[in-house]
N, C-alpha and C positions, 0 to 999 in steps of 0.2 A: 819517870816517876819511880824511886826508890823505894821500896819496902818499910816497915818498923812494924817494932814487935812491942805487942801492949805487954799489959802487966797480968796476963794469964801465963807468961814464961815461967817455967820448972826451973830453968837455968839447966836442961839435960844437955843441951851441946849440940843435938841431932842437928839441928840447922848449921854451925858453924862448920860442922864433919863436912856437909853437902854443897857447903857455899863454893861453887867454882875460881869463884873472884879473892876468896881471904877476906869480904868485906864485914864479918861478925866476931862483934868483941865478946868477951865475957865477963859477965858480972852478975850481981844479984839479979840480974832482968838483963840479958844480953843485949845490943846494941849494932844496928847495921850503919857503916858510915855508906852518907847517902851518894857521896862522893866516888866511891866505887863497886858501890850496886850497878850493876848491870839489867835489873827490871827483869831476870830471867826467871823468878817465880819457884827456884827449885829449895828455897830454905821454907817456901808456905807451902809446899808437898809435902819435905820431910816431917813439918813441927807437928808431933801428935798429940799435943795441946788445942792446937788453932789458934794460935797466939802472933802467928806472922800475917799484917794488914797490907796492901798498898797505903803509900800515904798520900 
């Protein structure tokens, strides 16, 4: 089960920085492809919004 980020996202980037995989794009509300999430939980540690859910 891949991750996604509501639309509490800042768009700061901290998740993208942390992502092990490269699986976070950026944009007005960043974007995990679910394709190569890994399920490893470390972009909903970094985001200090709380804007990264399981989906």
């Amino acid at each position: 089960m891949a991750y996604k980020i509501t639309e509490d996202c800042a768009a700061c980037g901290t998740c993208a920085d942390e992502c092990p995989v490269g699986a976070i794009s950026p944009g007005d509300i960043y974007k995990i492809d679910p394709e190569l999430c890994t399920d490893c939980g470390t972009c909903a540690d970094a985001c200090p919004m709380g804007a990264i859910q399981p989906s």
